[in-house]
NUBAMAR-420644 format. One record per residue (C-alpha): x, y, z. Coordinates in pm, whole numbers. Example, Ala and Ser with C-alpha at 12.3 -4.5 7.8 and 13.67 -1.06 7.14 Angstrom:
2
<r <1230; -450; 780>>
<r <1367; -106; 714>>
end
This chain:
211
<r <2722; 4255; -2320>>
<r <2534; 4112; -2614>>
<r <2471; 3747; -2651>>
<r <2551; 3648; -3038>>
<r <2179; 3547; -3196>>
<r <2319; 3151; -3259>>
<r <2420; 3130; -2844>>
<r <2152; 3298; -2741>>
<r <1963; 2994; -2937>>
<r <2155; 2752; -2774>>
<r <2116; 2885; -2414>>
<r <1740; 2889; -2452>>
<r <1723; 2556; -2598>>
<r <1933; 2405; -2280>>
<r <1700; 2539; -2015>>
<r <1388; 2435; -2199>>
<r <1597; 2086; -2170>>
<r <1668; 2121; -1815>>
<r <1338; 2251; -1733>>
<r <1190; 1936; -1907>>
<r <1394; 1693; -1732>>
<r <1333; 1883; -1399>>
<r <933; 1814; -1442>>
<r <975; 1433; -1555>>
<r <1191; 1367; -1241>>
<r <1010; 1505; -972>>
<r <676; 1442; -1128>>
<r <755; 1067; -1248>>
<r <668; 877; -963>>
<r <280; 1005; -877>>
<r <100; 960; -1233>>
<r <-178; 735; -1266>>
<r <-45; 522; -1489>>
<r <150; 201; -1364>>
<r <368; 347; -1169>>
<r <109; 470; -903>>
<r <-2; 165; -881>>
<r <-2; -46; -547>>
<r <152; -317; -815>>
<r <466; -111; -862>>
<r <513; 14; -486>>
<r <754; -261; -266>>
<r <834; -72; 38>>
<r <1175; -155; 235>>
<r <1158; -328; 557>>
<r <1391; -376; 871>>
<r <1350; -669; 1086>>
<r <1263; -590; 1395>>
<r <1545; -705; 1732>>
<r <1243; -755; 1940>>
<r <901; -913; 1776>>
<r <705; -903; 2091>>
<r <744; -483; 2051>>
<r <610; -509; 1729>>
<r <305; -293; 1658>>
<r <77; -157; 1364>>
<r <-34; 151; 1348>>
<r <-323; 250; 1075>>
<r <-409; 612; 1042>>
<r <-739; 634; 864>>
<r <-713; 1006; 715>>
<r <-394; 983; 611>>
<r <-494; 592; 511>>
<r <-99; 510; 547>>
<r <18; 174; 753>>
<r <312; 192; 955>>
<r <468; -147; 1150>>
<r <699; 6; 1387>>
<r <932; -108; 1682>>
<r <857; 99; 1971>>
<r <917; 453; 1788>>
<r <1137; 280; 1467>>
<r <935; 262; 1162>>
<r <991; -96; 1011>>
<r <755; -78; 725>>
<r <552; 198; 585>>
<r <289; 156; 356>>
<r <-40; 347; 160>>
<r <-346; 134; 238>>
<r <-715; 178; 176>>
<r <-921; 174; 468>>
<r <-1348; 150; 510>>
<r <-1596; 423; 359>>
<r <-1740; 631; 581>>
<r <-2052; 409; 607>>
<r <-1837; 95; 674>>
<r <-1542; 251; 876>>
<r <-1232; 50; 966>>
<r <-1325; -14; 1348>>
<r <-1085; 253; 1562>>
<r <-904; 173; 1895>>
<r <-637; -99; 1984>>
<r <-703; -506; 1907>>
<r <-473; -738; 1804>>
<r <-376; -964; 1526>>
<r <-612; -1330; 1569>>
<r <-515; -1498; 1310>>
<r <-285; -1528; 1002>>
<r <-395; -1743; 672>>
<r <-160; -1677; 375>>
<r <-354; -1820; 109>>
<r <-706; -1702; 226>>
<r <-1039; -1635; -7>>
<r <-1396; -1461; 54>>
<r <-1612; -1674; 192>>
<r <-1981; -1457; 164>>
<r <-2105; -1305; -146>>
<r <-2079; -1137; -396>>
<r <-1720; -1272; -483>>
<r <-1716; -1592; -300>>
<r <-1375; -1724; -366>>
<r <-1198; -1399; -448>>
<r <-886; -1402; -293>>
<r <-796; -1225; 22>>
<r <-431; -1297; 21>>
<r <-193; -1268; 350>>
<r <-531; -1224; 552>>
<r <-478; -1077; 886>>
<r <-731; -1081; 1107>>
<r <-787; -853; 1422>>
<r <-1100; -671; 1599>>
<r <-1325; -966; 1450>>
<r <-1343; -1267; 1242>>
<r <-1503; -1054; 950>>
<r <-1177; -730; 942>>
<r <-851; -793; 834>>
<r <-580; -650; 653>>
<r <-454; -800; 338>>
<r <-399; -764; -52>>
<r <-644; -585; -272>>
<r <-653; -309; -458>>
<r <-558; 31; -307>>
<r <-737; 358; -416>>
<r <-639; 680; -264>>
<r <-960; 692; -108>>
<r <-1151; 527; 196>>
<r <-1332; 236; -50>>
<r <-1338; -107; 176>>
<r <-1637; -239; 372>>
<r <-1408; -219; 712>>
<r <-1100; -447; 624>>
<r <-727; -290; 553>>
<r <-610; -336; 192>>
<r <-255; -363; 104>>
<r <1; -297; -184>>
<r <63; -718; -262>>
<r <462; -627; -183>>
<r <359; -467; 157>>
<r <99; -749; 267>>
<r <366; -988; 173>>
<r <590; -857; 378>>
<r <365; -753; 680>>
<r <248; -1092; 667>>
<r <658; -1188; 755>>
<r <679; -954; 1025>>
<r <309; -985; 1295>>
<r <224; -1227; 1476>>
<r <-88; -1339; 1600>>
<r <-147; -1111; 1912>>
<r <72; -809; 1748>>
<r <-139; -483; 1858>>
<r <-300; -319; 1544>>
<r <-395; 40; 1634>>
<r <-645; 200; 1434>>
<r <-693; 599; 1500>>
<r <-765; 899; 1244>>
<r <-402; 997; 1300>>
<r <-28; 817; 1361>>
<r <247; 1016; 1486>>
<r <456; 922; 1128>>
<r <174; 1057; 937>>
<r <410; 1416; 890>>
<r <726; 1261; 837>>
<r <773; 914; 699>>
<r <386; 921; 576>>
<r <406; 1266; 407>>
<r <705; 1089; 179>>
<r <491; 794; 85>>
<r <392; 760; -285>>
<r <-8; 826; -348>>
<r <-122; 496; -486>>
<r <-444; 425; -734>>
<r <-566; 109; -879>>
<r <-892; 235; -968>>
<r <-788; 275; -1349>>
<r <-667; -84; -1352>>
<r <-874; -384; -1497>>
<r <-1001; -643; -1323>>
<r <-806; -963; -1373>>
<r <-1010; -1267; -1498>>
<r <-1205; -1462; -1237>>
<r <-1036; -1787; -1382>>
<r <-682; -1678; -1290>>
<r <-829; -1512; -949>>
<r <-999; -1838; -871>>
<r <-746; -2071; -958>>
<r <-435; -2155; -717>>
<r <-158; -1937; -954>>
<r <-269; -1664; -791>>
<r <-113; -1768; -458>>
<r <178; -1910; -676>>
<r <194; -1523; -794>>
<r <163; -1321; -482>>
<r <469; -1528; -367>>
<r <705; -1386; -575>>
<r <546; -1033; -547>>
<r <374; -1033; -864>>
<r <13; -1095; -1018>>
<r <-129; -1144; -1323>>
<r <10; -848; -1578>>
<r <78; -567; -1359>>
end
């Protein structure tokens, strides 16, 4: 059967339309712009029945964080871990200690801050908010997406086991549907705001400057 000229028009114009939507949906959440940011991500959580079973898990290849309940993911997260001269230290420790409104002491940066610092292996590591790239980029500490270190912050405690290993068990499943997160485009926000105590005023509601 022959397809009149003006249907045949119509037909082709409709696929090219479905074709286009097709690539904006499934390709919408990964681009570099602000929606692959670590600003944008705010992973769901589920309170844990039993916080002494509470555990972190930090795969450093995959550089995904998952906070899970014996074998029930409660939060999964991308996070940045050390460069390979600096490495995020491997094996099991625990949490030491928990300072929500927390800035660098040392230099260079003295007084950037390190918001919902937790500590574990040392004094000097911990995880907590800073910019994510989807590469190892940290001098041994864990960054976090400000949404996820808010929350992670909520559900530790000091003494919660943080293992750190080149692989997690989740990494295939509930890590392989994590978003790929990059800040590395994004400006830095003025050292006046980053110094000054709306930044802690900020990360409380989830938010920071103008991302």
């Amino acid at each position: 059967m022959t397809i009149p000229h003006q249907y045949l028009a119509k037909i082709i114009a409709a696929a090219a339309l479905a074709v286009g939507v097709s690539c904006f949906s499934s390709c919408g959440t990964n681009t570099s712009g602000p929606a692959g940011t670590a600003f944008s991500f705010d992973p769901p959580v589920t309170q844990p029945t039993n916080r002494s079973a509470v555990k972190v898990a930090i795969s450093t290849s995959a550089q995904k964080m998952y906070i899970v309940e014996g074998d029930k993911v409660l939060l999964a997260s991308p996070v940045a871990v050390g460069k390979a001269a600096t490495p995020t230290p491997r094996g099991t420790h625990r949490i030491t200690s928990k300072t929500k409104h927390r800035r660098r002491q040392g230099q260079p940066g003295r007084g950037y801050p390190m918001t919902y610092w937790m500590s574990f292996y040392s004094p000097a590591y911990g995880m907590h908010w800073g910019f994510v790239k989807p590469y190892p980029c940290t001098a041994g500490c864990v960054r976090m997406p400000l949404n996820t270190a808010r929350k992670a912050f909520d559900l530790v405690s000091v003494g919660t086991r943080v293992n750190v290993s080149s692989t997690q068990p989740w990494d295939s499943t509930v890590g392989a549907n994590l978003p790929r997160l990059d800040d590395s485009a994004l400006p830095d926000p003025p050292m006046s705001y980053m110094k000054s105590g709306k930044v802690f005023e900020d990360a409380e509601r989830g938010k920071m400057w103008n991302f």
